[in-house]
mmCIF file as gemmi writes it, N, C-alpha and C atoms, coordinates in Angstrom:
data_model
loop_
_atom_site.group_PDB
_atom_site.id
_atom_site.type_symbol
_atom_site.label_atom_id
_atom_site.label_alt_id
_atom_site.label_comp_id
_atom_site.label_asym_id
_atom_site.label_entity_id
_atom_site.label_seq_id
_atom_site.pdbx_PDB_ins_code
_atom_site.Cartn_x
_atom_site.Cartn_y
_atom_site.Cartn_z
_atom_site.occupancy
_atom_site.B_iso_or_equiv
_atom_site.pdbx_formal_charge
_atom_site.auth_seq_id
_atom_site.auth_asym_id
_atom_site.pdbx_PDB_model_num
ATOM 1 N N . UNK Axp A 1 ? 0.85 -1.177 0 1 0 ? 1 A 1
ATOM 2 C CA . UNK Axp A 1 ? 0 0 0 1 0 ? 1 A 1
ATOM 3 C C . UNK Axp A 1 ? 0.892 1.235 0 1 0 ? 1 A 1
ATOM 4 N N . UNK Axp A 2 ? 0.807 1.991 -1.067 1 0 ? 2 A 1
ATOM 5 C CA . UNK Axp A 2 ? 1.492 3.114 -0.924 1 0 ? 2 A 1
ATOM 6 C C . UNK Axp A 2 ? 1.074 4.242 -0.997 1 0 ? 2 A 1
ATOM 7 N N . UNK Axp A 3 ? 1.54 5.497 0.004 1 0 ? 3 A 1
ATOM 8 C CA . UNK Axp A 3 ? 0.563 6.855 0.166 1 0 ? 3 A 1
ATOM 9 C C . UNK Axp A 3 ? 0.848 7.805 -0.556 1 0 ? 3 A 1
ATOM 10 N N . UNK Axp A 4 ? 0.204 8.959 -0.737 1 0 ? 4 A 1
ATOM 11 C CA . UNK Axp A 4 ? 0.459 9.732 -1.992 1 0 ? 4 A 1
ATOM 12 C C . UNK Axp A 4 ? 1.545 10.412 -1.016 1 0 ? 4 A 1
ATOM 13 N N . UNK Axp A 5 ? 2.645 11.487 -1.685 1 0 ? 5 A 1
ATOM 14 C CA . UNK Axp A 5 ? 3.102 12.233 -1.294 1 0 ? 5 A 1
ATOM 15 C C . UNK Axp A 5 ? 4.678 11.299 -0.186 1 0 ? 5 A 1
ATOM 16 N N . UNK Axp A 6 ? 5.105 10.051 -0.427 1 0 ? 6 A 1
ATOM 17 C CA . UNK Axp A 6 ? 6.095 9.781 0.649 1 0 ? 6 A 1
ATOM 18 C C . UNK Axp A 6 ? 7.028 10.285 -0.154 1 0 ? 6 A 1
ATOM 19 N N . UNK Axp A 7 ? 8.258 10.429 0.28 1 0 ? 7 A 1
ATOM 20 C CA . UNK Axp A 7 ? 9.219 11.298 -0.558 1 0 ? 7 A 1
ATOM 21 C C . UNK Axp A 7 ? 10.205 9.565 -0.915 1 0 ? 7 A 1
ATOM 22 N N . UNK Axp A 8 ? 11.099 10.292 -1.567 1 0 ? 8 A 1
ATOM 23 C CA . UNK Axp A 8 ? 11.79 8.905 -2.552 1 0 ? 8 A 1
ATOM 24 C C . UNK Axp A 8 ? 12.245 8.042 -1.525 1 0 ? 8 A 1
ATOM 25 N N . UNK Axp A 9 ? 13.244 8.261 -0.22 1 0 ? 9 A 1
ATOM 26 C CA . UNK Axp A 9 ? 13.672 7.737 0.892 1 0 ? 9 A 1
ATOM 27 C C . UNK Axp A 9 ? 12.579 6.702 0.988 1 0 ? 9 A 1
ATOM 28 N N . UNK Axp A 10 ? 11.761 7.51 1.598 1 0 ? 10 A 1
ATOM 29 C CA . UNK Axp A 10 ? 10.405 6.636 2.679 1 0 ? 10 A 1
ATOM 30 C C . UNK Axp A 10 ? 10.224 5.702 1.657 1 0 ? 10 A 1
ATOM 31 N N . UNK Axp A 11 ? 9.904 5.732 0.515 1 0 ? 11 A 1
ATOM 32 C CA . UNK Axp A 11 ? 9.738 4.413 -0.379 1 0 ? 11 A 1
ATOM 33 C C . UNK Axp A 11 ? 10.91 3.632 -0.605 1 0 ? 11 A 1
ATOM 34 N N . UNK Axp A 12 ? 12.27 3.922 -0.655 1 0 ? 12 A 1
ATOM 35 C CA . UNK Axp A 12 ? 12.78 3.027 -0.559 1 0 ? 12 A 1
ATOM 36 C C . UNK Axp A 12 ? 13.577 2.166 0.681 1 0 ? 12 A 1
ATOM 37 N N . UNK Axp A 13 ? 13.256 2.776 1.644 1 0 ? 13 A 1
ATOM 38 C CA . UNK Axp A 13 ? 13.645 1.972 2.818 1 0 ? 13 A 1
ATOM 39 C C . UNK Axp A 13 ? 12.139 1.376 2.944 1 0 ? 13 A 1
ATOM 40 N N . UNK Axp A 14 ? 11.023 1.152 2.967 1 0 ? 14 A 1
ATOM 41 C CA . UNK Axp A 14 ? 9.707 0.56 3.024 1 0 ? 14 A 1
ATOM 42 C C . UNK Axp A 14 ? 10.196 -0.365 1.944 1 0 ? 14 A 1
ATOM 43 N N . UNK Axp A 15 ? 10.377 -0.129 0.542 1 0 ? 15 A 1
ATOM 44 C CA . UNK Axp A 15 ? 10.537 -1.291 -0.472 1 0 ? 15 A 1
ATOM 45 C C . UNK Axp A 15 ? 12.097 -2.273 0.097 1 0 ? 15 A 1
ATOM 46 N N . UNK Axp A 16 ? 12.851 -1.862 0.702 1 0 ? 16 A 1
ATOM 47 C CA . UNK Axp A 16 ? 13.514 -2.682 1.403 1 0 ? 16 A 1
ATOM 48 C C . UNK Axp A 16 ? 13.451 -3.702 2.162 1 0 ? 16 A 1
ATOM 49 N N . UNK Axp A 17 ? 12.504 -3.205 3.246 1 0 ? 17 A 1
ATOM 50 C CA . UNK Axp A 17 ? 11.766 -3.662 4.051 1 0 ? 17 A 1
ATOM 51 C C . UNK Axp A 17 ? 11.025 -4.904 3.668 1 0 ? 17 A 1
ATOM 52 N N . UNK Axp A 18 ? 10.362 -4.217 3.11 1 0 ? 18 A 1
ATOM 53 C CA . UNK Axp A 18 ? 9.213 -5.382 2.023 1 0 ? 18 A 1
ATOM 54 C C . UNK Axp A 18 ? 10.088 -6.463 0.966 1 0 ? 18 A 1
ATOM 55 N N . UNK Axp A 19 ? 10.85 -6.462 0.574 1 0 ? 19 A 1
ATOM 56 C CA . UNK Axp A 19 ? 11.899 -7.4 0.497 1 0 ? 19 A 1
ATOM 57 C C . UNK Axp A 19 ? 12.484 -8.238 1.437 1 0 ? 19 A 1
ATOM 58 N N . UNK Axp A 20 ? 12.768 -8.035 2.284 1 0 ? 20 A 1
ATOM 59 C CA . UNK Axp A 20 ? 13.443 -8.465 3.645 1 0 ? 20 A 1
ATOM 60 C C . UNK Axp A 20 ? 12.284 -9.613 3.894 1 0 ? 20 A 1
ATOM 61 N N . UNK Axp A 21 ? 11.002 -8.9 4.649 1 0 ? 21 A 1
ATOM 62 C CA . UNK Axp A 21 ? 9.533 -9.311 4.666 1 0 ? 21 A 1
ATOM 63 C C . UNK Axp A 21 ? 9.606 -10.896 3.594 1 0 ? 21 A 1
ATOM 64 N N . UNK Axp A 22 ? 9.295 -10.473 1.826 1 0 ? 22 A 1
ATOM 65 C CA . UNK Axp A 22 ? 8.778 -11.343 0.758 1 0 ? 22 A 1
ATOM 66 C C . UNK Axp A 22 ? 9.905 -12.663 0.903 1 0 ? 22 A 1
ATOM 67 N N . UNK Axp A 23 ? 11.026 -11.953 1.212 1 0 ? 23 A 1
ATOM 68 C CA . UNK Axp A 23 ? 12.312 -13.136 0.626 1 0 ? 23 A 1
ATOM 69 C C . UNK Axp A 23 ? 13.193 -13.636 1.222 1 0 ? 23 A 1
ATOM 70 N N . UNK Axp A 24 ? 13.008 -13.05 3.127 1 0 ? 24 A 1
ATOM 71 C CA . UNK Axp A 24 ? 14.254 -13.687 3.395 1 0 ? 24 A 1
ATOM 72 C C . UNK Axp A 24 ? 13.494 -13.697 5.056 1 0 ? 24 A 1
ATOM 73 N N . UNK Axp A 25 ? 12.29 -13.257 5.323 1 0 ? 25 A 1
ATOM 74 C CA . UNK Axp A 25 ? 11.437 -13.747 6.477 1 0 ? 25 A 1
ATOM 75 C C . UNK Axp A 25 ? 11.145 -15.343 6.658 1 0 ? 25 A 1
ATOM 76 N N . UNK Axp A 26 ? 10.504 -15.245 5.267 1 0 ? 26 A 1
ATOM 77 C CA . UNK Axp A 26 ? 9.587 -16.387 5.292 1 0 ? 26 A 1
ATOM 78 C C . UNK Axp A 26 ? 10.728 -17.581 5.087 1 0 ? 26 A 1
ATOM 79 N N . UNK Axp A 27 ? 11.749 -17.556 5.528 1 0 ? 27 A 1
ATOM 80 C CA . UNK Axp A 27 ? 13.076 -18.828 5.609 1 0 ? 27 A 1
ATOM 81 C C . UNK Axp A 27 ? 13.348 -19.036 6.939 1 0 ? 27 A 1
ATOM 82 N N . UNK Axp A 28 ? 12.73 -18.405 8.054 1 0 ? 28 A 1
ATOM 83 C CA . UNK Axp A 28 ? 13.619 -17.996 9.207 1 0 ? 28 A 1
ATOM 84 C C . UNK Axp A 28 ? 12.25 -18.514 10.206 1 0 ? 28 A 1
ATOM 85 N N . UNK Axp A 29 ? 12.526 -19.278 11.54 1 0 ? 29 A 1
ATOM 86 C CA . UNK Axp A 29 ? 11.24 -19.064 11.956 1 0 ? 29 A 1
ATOM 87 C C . UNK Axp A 29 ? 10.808 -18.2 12.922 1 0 ? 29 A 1
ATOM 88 N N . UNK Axp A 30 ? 9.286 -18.122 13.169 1 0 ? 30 A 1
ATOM 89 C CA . UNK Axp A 30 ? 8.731 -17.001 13.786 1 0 ? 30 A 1
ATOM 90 C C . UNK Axp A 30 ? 9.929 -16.952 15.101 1 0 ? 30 A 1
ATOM 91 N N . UNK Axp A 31 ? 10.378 -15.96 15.15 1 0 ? 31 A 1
ATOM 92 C CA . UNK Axp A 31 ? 11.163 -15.882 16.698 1 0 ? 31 A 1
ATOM 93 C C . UNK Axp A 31 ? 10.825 -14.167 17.305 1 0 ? 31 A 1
ATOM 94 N N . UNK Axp A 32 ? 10.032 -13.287 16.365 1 0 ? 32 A 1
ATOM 95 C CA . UNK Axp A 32 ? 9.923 -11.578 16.617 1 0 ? 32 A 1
ATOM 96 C C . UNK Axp A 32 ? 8.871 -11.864 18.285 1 0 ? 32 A 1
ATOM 97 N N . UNK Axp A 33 ? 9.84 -11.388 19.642 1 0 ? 33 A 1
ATOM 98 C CA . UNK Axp A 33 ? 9.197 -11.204 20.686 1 0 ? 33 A 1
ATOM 99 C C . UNK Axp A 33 ? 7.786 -10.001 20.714 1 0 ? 33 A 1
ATOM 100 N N . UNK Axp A 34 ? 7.753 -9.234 19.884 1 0 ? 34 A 1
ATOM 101 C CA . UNK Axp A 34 ? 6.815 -7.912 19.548 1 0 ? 34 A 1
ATOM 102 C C . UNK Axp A 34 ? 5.528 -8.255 18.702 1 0 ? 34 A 1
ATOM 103 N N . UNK Axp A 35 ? 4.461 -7.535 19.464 1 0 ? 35 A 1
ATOM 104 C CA . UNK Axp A 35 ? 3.627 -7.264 18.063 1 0 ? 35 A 1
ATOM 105 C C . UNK Axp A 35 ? 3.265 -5.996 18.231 1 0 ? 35 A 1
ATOM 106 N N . UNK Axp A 36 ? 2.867 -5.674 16.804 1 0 ? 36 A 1
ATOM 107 C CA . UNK Axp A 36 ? 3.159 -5.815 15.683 1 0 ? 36 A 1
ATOM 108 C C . UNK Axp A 36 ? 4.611 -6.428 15.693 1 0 ? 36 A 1
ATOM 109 N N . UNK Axp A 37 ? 4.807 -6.88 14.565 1 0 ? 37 A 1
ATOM 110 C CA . UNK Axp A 37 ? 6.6 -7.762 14.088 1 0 ? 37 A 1
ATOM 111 C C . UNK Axp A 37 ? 7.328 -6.485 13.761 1 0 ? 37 A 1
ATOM 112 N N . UNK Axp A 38 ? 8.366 -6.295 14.088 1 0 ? 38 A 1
ATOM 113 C CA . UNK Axp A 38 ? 9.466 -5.358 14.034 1 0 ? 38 A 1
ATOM 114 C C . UNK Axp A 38 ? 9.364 -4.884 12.718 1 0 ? 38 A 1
ATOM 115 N N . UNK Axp A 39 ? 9.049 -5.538 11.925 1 0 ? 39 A 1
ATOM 116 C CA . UNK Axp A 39 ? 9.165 -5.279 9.884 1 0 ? 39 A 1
ATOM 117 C C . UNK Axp A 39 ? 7.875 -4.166 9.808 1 0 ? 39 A 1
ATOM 118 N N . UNK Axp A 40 ? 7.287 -4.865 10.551 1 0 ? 40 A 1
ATOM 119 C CA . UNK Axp A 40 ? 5.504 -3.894 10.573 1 0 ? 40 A 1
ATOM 120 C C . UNK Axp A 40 ? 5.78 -2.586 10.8 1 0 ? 40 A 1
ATOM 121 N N . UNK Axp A 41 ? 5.947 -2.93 12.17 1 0 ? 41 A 1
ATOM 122 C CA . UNK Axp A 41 ? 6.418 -1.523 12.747 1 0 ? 41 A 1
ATOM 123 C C . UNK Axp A 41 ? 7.54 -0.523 11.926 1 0 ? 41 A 1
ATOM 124 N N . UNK Axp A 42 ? 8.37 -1.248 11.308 1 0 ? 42 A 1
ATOM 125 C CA . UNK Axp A 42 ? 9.163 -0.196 10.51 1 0 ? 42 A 1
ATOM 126 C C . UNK Axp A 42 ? 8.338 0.626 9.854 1 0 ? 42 A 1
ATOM 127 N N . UNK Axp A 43 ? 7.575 -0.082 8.671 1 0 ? 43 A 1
ATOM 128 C CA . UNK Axp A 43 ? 6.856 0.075 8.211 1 0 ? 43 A 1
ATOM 129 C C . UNK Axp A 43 ? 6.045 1.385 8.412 1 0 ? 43 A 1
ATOM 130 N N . UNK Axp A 44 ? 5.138 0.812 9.111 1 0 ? 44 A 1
ATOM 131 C CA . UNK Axp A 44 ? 4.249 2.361 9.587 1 0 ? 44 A 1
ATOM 132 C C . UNK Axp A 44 ? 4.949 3.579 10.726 1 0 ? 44 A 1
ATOM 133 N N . UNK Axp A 45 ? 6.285 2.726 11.018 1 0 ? 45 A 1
ATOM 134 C CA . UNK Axp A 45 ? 7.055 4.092 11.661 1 0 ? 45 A 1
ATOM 135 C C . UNK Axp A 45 ? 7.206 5.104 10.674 1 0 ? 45 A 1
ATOM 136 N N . UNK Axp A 46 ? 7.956 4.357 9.707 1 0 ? 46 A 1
ATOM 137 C CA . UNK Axp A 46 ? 8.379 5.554 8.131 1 0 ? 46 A 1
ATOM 138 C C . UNK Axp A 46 ? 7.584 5.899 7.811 1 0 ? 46 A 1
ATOM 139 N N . UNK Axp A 47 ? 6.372 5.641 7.356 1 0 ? 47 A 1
ATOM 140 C CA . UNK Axp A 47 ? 5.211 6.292 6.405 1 0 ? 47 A 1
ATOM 141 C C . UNK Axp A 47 ? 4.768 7.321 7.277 1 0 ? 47 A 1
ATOM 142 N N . UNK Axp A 48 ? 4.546 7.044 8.673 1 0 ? 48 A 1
ATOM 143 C CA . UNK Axp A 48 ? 4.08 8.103 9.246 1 0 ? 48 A 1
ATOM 144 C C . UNK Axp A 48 ? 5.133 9.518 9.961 1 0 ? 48 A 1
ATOM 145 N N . UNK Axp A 49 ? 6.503 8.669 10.222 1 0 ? 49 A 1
ATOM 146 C CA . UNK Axp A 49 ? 7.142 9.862 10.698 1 0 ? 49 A 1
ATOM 147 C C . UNK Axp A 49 ? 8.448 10.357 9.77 1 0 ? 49 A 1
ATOM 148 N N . UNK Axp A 50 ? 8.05 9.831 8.938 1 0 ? 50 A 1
ATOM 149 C CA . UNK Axp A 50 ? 9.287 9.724 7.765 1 0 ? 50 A 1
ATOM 150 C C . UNK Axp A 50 ? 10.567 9.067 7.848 1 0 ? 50 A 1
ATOM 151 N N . UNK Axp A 51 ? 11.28 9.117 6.398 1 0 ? 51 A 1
ATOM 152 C CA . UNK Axp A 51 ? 12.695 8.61 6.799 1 0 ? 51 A 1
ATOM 153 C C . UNK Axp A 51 ? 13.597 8.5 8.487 1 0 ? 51 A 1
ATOM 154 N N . UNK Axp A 52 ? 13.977 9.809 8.602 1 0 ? 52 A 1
ATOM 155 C CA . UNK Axp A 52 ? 14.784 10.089 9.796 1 0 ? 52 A 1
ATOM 156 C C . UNK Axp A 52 ? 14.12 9.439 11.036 1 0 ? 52 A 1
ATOM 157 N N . UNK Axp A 53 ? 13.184 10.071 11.466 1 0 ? 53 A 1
ATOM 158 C CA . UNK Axp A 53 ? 12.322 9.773 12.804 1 0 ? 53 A 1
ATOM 159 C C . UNK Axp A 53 ? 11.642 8.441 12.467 1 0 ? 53 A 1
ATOM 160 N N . UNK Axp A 54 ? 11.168 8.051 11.495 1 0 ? 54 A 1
ATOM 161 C CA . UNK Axp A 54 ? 10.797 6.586 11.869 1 0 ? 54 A 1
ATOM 162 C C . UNK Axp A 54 ? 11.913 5.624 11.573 1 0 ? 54 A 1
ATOM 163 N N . UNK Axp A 55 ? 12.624 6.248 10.633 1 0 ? 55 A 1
ATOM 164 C CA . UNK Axp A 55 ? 14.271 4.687 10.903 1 0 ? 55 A 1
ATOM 165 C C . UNK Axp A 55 ? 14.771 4.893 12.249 1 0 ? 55 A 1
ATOM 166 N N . UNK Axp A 56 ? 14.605 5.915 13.086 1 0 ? 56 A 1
ATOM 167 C CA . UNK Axp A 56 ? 15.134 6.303 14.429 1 0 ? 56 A 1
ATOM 168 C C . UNK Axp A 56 ? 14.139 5.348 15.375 1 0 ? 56 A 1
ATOM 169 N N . UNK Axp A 57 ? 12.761 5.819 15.472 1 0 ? 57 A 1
ATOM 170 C CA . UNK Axp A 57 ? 11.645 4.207 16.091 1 0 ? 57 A 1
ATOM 171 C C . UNK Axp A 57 ? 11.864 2.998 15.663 1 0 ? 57 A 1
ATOM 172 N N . UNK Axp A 58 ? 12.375 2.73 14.238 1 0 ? 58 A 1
ATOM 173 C CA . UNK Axp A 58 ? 12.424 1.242 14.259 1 0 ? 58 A 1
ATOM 174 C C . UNK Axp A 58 ? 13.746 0.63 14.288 1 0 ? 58 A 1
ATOM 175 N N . UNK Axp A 59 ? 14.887 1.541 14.575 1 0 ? 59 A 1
ATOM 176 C CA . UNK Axp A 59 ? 16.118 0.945 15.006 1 0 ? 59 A 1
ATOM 177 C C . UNK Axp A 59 ? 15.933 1.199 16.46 1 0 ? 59 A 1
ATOM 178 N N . UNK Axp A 60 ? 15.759 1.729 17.215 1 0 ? 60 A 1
ATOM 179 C CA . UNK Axp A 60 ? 14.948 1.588 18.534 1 0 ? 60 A 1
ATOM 180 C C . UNK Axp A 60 ? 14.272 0.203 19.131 1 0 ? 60 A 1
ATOM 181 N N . UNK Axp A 61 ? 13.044 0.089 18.721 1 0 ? 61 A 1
ATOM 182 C CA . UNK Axp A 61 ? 12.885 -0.996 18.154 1 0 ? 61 A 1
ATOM 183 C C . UNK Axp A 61 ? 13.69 -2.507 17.945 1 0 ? 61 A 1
ATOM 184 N N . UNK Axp A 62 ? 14.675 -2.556 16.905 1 0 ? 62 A 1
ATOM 185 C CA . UNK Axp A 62 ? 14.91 -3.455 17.123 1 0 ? 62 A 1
ATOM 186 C C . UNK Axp A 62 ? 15.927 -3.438 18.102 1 0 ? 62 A 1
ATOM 187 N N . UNK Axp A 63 ? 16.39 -2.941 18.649 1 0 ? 63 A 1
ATOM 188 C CA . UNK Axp A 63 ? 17.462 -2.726 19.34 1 0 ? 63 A 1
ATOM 189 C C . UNK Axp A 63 ? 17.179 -3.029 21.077 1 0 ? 63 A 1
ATOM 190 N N . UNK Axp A 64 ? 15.701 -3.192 21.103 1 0 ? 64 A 1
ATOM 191 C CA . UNK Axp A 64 ? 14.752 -3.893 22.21 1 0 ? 64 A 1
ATOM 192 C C . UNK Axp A 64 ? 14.586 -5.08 22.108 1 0 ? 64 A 1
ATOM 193 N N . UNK Axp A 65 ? 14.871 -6.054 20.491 1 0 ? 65 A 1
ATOM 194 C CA . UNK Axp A 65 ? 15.223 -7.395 20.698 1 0 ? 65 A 1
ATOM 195 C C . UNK Axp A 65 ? 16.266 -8.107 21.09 1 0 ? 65 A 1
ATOM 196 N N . UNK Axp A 66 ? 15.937 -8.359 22.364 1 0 ? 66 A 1
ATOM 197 C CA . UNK Axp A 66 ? 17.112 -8.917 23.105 1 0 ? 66 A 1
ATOM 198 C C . UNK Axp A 66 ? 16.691 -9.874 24.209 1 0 ? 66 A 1
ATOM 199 N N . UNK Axp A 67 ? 16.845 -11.218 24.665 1 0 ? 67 A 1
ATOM 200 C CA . UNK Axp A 67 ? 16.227 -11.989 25.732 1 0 ? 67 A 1
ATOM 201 C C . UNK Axp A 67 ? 16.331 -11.354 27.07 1 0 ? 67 A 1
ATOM 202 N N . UNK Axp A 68 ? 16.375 -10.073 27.597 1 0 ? 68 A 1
ATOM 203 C CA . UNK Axp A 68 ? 15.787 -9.352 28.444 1 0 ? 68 A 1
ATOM 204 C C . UNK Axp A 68 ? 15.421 -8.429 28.614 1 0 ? 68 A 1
ATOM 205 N N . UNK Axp A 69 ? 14.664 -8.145 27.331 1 0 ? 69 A 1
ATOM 206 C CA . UNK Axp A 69 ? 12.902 -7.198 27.078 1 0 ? 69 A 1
ATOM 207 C C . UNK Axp A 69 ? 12.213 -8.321 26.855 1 0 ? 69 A 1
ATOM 208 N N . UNK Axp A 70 ? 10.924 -8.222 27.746 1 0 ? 70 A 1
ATOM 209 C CA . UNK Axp A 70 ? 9.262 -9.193 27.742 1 0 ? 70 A 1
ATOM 210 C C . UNK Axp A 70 ? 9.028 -9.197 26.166 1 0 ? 70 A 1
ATOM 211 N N . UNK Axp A 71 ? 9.352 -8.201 25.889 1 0 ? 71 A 1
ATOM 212 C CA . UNK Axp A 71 ? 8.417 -8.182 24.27 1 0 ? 71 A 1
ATOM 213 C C . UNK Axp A 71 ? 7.136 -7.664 24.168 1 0 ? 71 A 1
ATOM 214 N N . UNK Axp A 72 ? 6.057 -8.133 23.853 1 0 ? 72 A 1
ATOM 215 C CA . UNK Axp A 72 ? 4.855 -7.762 24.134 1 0 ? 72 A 1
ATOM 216 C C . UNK Axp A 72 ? 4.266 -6.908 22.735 1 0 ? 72 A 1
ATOM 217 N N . UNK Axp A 73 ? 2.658 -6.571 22.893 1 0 ? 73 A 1
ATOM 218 C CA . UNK Axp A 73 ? 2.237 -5.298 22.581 1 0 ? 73 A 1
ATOM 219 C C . UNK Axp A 73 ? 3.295 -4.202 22.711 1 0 ? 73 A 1
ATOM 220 N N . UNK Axp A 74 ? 3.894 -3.552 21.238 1 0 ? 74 A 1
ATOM 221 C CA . UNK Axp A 74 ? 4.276 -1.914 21.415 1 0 ? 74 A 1
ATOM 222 C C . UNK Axp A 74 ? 3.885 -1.787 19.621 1 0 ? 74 A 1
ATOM 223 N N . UNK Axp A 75 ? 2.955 -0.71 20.021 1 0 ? 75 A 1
ATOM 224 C CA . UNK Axp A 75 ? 2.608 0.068 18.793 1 0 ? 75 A 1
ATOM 225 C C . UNK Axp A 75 ? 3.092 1.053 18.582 1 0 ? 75 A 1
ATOM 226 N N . UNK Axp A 76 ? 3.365 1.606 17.038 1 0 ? 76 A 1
ATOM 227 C CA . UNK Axp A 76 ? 3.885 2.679 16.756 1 0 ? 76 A 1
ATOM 228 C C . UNK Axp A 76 ? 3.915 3.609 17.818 1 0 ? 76 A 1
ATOM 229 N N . UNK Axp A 77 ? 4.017 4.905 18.296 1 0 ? 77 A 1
ATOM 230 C CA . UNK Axp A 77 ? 3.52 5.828 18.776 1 0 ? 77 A 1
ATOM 231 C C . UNK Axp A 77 ? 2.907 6.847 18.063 1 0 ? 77 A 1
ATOM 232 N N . UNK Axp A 78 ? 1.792 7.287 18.473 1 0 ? 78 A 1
ATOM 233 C CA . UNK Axp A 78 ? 0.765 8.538 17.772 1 0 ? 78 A 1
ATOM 234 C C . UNK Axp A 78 ? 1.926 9.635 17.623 1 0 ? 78 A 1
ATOM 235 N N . UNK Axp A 79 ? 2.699 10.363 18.175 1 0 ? 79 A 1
ATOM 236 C CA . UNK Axp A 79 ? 3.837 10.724 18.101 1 0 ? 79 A 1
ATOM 237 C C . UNK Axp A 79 ? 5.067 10.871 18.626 1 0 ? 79 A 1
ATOM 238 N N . UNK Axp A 80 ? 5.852 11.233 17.741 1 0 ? 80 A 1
ATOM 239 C CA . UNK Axp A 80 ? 7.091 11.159 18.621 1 0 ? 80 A 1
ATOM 240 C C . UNK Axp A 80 ? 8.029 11.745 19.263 1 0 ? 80 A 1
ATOM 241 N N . UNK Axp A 81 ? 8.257 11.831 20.261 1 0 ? 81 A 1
ATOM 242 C CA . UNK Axp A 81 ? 9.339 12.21 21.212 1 0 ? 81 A 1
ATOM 243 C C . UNK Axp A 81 ? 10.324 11.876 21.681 1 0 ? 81 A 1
């Protein structure tokens, strides 16, 4: 799904993403402690806060996968700080 107006970046770190996602997820098994799945969350981090600030939430993000964070529910944030 793509929104009008993302600038060239935001589409290509999302089409990255979505690669990662199509071709090299589906080899690996489910092990993402989070939901939404870390890929997700990239995802709607960028579209909504753009390049900078959402590659900044979703390297954040993954950077919380580690065997001592619970994991759990974390949704995007409405915004960011």
């Amino acid at each position: 799904m793509e929104k009008e107006g993302e600038t060239m970046m935001v589409k290509i770190m999302v089409w990255l993403i979505r690669g990662y996602q199509l071709m090299i997820s589906p080899y690996k098994p489910p092990s993402c402690r989070f939901a939404p799945t870390c890929s997700h969350y990239a995802i709607e981090s960028i579209r909504r806060f753009g390049a900078w600030r959402g590659g900044w939430l979703a390297l954040r993000r993954i950077l919380k996968c580690h065997p001592f964070h619970p994991g759990g529910y974390d949704p995007v944030p409405d915004q960011h700080k």
